[in-house]
Steps between C-alpha positions, in 0.01 A plus 500: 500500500524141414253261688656176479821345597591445182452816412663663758814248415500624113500840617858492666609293250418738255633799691823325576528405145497852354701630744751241369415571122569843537821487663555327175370708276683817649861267488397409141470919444794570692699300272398612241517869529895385653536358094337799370803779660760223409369537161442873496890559618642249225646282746403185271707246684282584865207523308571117317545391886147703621315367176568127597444571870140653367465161260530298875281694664186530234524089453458505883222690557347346143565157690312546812220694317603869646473570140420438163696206288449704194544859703855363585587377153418852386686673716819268467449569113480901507775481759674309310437679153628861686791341592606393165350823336764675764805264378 
């Protein structure tokens, strides 16, 4: 348990914070994994439309620190790479 009142303040903070990044992180997934079956089912054109909704999303999260800068660029690149491997 955290003595101070400091402490005790960083300790919401920090549980209010994750809660937040891994809403997120599961959106981030979810979209994803909603590229992924557009992919899978040859529907290009939906998959084009998920692919730049996924692009938004990683700079996003990459922006307010939820994740990676380089962990987004990755992902944008191998999304982006399947996508034209598909085409």
């Amino acid at each position: 348990m955290p003595i101070t009142a400091s402490a005790e303040r960083r300790m919401r903070n920090s549980a209010r914070r994750h809660l937040h990044n891994q809403s997120i992180k599961s959106r981030l997934k979810t979209l994803e994994r909603t590229y992924e079956t557009a992919l899978a089912t040859g529907k290009k054109d939906d998959a084009a439309t998920a692919l730049k909704t996924v692009h938004s999303a990683l700079d996003k999260a990459a922006k307010t620190g939820t994740i990676h800068r380089a962990t987004a660029n990755r992902k944008k690149s191998r999304l982006a790479l399947s996508l034209a491997k598909a085409k």
